[in-house]
C-alpha positions, -999 to +999 in steps of 0.1 A: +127+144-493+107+134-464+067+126-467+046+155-455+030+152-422-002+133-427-023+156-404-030+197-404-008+210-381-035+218-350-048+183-354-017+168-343-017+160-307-054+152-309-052+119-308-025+117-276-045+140-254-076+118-265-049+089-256-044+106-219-080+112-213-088+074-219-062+063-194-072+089-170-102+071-172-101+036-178-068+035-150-095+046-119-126+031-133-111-006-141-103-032-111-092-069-114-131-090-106-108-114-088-080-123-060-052-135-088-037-099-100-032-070-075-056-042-085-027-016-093-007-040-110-036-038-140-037+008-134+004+004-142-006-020-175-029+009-184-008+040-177+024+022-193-002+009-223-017+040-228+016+060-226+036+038-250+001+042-269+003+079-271+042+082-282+036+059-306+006+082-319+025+113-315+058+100-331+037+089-363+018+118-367+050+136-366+071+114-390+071+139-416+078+167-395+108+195-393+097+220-370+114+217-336+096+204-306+093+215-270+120+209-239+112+222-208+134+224-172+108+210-154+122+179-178+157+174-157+133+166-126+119+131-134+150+123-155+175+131-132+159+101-101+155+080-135+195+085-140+199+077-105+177+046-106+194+035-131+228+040-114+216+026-079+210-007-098+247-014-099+252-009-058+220-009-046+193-035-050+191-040-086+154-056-091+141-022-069+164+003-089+151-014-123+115-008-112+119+026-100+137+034-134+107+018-151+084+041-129+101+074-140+103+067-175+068+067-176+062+097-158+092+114-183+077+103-210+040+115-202+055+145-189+069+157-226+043+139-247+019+170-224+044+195-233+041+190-269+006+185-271-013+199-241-030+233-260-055+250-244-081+233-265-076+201-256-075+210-218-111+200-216-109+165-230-079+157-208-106+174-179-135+155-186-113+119-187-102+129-156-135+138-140-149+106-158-131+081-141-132+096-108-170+093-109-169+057-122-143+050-094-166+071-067-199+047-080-185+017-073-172+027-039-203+040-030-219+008-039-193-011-014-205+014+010-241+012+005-251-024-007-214-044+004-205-047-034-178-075-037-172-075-073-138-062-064-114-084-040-096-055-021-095-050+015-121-031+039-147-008+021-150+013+004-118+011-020-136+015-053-109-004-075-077+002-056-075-023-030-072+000-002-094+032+007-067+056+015-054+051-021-082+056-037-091+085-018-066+100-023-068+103-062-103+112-058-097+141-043-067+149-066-095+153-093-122+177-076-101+206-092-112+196-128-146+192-117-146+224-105-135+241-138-162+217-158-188+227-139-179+266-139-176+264-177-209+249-180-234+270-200-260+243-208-288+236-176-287+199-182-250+201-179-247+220-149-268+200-134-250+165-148-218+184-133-232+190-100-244+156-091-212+140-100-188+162-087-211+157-054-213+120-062-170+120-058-168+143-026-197+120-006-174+088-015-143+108-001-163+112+029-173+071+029-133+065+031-129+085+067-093+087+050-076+113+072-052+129+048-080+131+020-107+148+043-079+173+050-072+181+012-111+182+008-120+209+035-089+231+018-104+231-015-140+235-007-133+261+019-103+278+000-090+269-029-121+260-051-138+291-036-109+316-044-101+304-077-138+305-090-139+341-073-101+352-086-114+337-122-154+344-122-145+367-157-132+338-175-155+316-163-193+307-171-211+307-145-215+347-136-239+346-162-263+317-154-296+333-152-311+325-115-329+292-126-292+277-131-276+288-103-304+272-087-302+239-102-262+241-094-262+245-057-294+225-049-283+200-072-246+202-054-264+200-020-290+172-023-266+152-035-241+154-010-265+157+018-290+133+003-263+108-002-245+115+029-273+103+049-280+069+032-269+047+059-241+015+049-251-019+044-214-030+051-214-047+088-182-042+088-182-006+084-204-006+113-182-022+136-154+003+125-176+025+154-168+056+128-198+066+114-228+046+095-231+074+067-209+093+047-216+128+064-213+110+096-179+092+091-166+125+078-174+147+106-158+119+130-127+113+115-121+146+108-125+154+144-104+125+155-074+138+134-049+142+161-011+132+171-022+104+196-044+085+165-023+054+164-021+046+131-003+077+130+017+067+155+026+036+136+038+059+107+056+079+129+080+050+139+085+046+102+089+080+097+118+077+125+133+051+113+137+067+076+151+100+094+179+081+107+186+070+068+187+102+059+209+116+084+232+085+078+233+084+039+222+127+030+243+124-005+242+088-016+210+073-004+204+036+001+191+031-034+161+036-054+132+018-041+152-001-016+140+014+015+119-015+018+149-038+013+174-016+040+150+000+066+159-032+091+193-018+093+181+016+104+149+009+122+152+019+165+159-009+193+133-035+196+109-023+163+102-041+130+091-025+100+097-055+078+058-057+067+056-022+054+071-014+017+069+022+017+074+051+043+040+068+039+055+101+035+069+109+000+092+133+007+108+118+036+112+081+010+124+104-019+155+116+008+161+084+022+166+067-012+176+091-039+202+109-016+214+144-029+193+141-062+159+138-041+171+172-021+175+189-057+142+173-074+122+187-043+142+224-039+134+227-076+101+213-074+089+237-049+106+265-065+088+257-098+057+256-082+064+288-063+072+302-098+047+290-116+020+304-088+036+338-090+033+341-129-003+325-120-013+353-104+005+383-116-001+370-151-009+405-174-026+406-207-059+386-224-032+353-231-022+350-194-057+355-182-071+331-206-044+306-192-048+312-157-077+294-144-063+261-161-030+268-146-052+274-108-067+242-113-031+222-117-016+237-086-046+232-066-042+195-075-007+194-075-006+208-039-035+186-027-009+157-041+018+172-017-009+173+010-022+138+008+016+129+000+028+138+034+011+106+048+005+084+021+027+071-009+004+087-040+033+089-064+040+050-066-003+047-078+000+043-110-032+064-114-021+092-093+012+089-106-003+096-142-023+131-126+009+146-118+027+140-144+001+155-170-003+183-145+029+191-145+030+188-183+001+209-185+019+237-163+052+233-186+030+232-217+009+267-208+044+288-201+057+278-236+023+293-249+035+321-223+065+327-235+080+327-201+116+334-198+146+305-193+153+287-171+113+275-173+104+281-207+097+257-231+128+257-252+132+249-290+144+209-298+158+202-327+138+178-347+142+158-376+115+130-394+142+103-389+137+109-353+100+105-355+105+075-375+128+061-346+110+070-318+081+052-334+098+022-337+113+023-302+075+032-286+064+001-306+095-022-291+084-003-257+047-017-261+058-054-273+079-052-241+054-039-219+031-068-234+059-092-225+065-082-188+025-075-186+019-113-189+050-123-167+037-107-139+004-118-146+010-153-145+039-147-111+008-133-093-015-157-106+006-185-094+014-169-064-022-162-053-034-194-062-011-208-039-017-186-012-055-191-014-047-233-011-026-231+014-054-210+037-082-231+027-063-262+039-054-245+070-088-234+076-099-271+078-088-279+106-069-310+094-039-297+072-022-329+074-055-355+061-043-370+035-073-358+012-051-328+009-022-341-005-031-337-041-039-301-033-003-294-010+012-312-044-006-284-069+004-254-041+039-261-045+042-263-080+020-232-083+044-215-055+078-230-069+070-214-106+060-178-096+086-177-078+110-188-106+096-161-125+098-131-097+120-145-072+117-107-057+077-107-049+079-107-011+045-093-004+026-126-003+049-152-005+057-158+026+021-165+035+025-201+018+059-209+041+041-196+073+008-221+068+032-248+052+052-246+094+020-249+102+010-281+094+050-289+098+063-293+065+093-269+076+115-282+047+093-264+015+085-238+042+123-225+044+133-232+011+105-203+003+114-185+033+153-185+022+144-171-016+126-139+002+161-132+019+179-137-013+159-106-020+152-090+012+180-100+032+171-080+065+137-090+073+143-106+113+110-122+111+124-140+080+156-145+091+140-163+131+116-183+108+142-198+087+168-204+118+138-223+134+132-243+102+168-254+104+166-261+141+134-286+130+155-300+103+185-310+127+208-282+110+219-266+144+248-246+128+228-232+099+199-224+124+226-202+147+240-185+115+210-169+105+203-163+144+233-146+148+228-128+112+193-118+135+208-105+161+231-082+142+201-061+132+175-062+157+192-085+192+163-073+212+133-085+189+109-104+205+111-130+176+153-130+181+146-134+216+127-165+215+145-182+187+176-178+206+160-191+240+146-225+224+180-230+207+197-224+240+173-251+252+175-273+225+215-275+226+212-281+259+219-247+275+184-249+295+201-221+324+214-199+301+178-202+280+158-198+310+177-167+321+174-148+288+135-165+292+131-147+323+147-109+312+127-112+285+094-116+305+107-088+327+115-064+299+081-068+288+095-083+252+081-113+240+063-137+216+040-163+216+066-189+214+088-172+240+060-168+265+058-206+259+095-216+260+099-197+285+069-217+306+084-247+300+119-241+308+105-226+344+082-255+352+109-278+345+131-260+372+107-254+397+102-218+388+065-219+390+058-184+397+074-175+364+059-201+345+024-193+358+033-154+345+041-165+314+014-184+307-005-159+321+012-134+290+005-161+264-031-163+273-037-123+277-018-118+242-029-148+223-065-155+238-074-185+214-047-204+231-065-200+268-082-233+267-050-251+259-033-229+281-054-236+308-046-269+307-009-267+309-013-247+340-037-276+354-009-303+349+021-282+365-003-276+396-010-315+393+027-323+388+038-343+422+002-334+438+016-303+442-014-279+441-043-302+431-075-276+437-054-250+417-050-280+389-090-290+392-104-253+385-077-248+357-094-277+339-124-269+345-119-233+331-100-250+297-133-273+297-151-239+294-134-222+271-127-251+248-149-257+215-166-290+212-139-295+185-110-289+210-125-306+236-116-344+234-079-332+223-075-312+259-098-339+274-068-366+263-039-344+277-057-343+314-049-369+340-077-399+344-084-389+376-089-356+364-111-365+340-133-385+362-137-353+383-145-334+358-173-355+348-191-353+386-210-318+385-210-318+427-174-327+432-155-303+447-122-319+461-097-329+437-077-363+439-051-369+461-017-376+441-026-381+402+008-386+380+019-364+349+048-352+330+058-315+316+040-308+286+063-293+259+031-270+249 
């Protein structure tokens, strides 16, 4: 016979809601103090920890136990793109596929672990863990904002603990909801007033961000939702009997924390060059007045939201995968643009299409349609149960559609931490219509349950964790390696002599560092290639394609990737290799600026200087060029006489690459001085690379102008240049 269950039947559960509410607040409030792990690779070690945690508390609490469990329809949704993940791996790109399955596994398994123990009790300590770490979160943004706090590595402030400001932003604003609902079940004056200053604490750092899509979601809660829930609701709430002194304290404290904060000017210089506000009530007015279609970053997203249109229209049942979008958008991507540094689309919807095919259309349609459902039960809801159940189930649609809002140009769902919200939100949704009794196809349904199960599940959560521990410290140690590398390859570089051989001892530990992480993820392409682009630098071209060429093994359509490793080959006196992955270049994008000038210098190189000047000069013409092609295509012309096109495109390198004016400058001066053809024109050329040039440049440009040059130079008064000095074409 099996054991009893060793907990009273309403104490089950417990002990995984307590489990949610401590990821939901140690995911937000924790960070990495340092450059070696990305900050959401430790939130998916908590969610994933603290979910395998909770199953492996549920399943024991319920090892002894007969009675079904829940199943709800809402169920299908996350498990049908983990089927399809799953599947893609086989045809698509198998690394992405695997991650993606990874990602809604955890979101399935959340999702029913809320089902089954999500009561209407516990709703407040899942609230308060969620309001919790959104305040922690806000703190240390608003310290980044106020005093420039750096305990965080991330990128331009303030990003609390997520790296970049939009994501964290975003979840902050996700959690206003709950600390709506707190605050208007407060019955205690010290609470309200606790409630007040920290839910005004989260919308001032919202405001620090300027993040478009979150200042949006923030003006429809305060000025709709919030206000018409709390009005809809006031019966089951607390707050229509505060005496007057509480009220008070509620919206004074609300307002002198959001206005007194707001004002507090940043300490961040940087901020202050952003032009966009120095307070929080500043910056929020601004950018919410500069939301329009001509913003550009907007219109950066809106070439990637082209580009992901055309997948969809191309592949509407298949898809190209899960999670490859990142791997395939080079093949879809318009004439002449590159996409190959972003990973995601920005828009949820339109990446959900692109890659899951048929199955994202029918997770979306049923989405919405639960949603729509669930708001119409919501609100027509009869009787004391489905009033008692209402304003919780207000508060997770207003968050879940502030999700969708903020998801329209942003990539929430792939946080780990934002992730988490909607899944227990939905779970929390699923879980109140079983209390409903709501009919099928929504209702919680009966499962069939058995201890052997619990006992099983148990011991497949506790495989789950050990696994999780396992891949935790591989990709730990990948990034650790990785960003060491990084970081010693752009400290050499920044010293001005790459190639002193002080450095060889520290070149000797990059590569080792670089060679193992990538042995251990050969698919990380995110930083990587940072170590082969300083490494070309300095010349080492051999170690710098080798690394170059395991990116493509993984990403095989990047064009900046594929020109960089053609032009390593070219270096390395492999001209077939270097045209096979030019021509592999020109297949996806022929009209890049970097195919352009890879094929121009290996035109030249082989030879072909006619043919590489020509496709020099249409290149110039069509306004489509590089650094190196601006300068390829300068030398080419000076060579053949072509001066006028070799002064423009020196002229573009200079305009579009202005630390190279002082060199530049001096390339002019000696095709003037070339032959004495135009000596005053080759004088004031020097003279204005002598000007620009630090006194660390100077003796290097000094050395590449002509003696008699030189000796002009030196004579404040003179002001006729030399008659007929002697020089050569520079190969820039």
């Amino acid at each position: 016979m099996a054991a009893p269950s060793s907990l009273p039947a309403e104490a089950e559960g417990s002990s995984t809601v307590a489990m949610f509410a401590l990821m939901m607040f140690l995911a937000p409030a924790l960070g990495v103090p340092h450059e070696e792990m990305l900050q959401d690779t430790l939130k998916s070690i908590v969610v994933s920890f603290c979910a395998l945690g909770a199953a492996l508390l549920f399943f024991w609490q319920k090892r002894g136990r007969r009675e079904p469990l829940r199943w709800h329809a809402v169920m299908w949704l996350p498990l049908a793109l983990m089927a399809y993940a799953l599947g893609s791996m086989v045809w698509s790109h198998t690394y992405l596929g695997g991650v993606e399955a990874i990602r809604w596994f955890v979101f399935s398994l959340l999702l029913w672990l809320g089902v089954n123990t999500l009561s209407r009790e516990r709703l407040p300590t899942l609230a308060w863990g969620i309001h919790a770490g959104a305040v922690v979160a806000s703190l240390w943004a608003a310290l980044q904002f106020w005093v420039d706090f750096q305990f965080f590595p991330q990128g331009p402030h303030p990003a609390s603990t997520f790296v970049n400001r939009n994501f964290f932003a975003e979840f902050a604003v996700c959690t206003l909801p709950f600390a709506a609902l707190l605050l208007a079940r407060a019955r205690q004056s010290a609470q309200v007033a606790l409630l007040s200053a920290s839910s005004g604490l989260i919308i001032v750092a919202i405001l620090m961000t300027g993040t478009r899509a979150a200042l949006i979601a923030l003006w429809l809660q305060l000025l709709v939702l919030l206000p018409y829930v709390a009005w809809m609701y006031r019966r089951q709430f607390a707050f229509p009997s505060w005496d007057r002194g509480t009220r008070l304290v509620a919206v004074g404290v609300l307002l002198a924390t959001v206005v007194g904060l707001g004002l507090i000017p940043t300490g961040d210089p940087r901020i202050v060059e952003e032009g966009r506000g120095v307070n929080a009530l500043e910056r929020g007015v601004k950018r919410t007045g500069s939301i329009s279609s001509n913003d550009s970053s907007l219109g950066i997203r809106m070439v990637m939201w082209k580009a992901t249109s055309r997948v969809i229209a191309q592949r509407p049942l298949s898809g190209v995968g899960a999670g490859a979008w990142e791997s395939d958008i080079p093949l879809y991507q318009a004439e002449g643009s590159q996409l190959e540094t972003d990973y995601y689309v920005h828009n949820e919807f339109l990446q959900l299409l692109a890659e899951y095919g048929l199955v994202g259309w029918l997770f979306l349609l049923a989405l919405a349609a639960y949603l729509l459902a669930a708001f119409r039960r919501t609100l027509l809801g009869k009787g004391p149960e489905a009033q008692a159940e209402a304003p919780w189930r207000a508060v997770f649609l207003c968050t879940l559609l502030t999700l969708l809002v903020v998801s329209n140009i942003g990539f929430p769902w792939r946080m780990a931490t934002t992730g988490a919200l909607f899944a227990l939100c939905l779970a929390a949704l699923a879980a109140s219509d079983a209390r409903l009794g709501h009919a099928a196809p929504w209702s919680a349904v009966r499962l069939a349950w058995k201890p052997a199960f619990s006992r099983v599940a148990a011991g497949l959560s506790l495989a789950g964790l050990a696994l999780a521990i396992h891949v935790s410290q591989l990709a730990a140690d990948s990034e650790q390696k990785i960003v060491r590398a990084t970081k010693i390859a752009l400290t050499i570089s920044a010293s001005g002599s790459p190639n002193h051989p002080r450095w060889d001892k520290s070149k000797a530990e990059m590569l080792k560092l670089i060679r193992e992480g990538v042995a251990i993820n050969p698919h990380y392409r995110k930083i990587t290639p940072m170590v082969a682009d300083e490494l070309a630098r300095w010349g080492d071209w051999r170690n710098a394609t080798w690394i170059w060429e395991s990116v493509l093994s993984s990403r095989p359509y990047v064009v900046a990737i594929l020109a960089n490793v053609a032009r390593g080959h070219t270096t390395m006196g492999n001209p077939a290799k270097a045209m096979e992955y030019l021509e592999r270049a020109k297949r996806l994008q022929p009209r890049a600026p970097a195919v352009r000038s890879l094929e121009v210098i290996l035109l030249s190189r082989a030879g072909q200087t006619a043919r590489a000047l020509e496709l020099g000069r249409d290149a110039i013409t069509d306004n489509i060029y590089d650094y190196d092609l601006a300068n390829a295509t300068f030398v080419l012309a000076w060579r053949a006489g072509d001066y006028a096109l070799a002064s423009k495109a020196m002229e573009l390198r200079m305009a579009g690459w202005p630390a190279s004016r002082a060199e530049g400058h001096v390339q002019l001066g000696n095709m003037y001085a070339s032959g004495g053809r135009e000596p005053e024109k080759a004088l004031n050329a020097f003279k204005q690379a002598i000007a620009l040039a630090s006194e660390s440049e100077r003796p290097t440009l000094l050395a590449q102008i002509p003696a008699t040059y030189r000796a002009r130079l030196a004579e404040p008064d003179a002001t006729q240049p030399p008659a007929t000095p002697q020089t050569s074409a520079s190969k820039g």
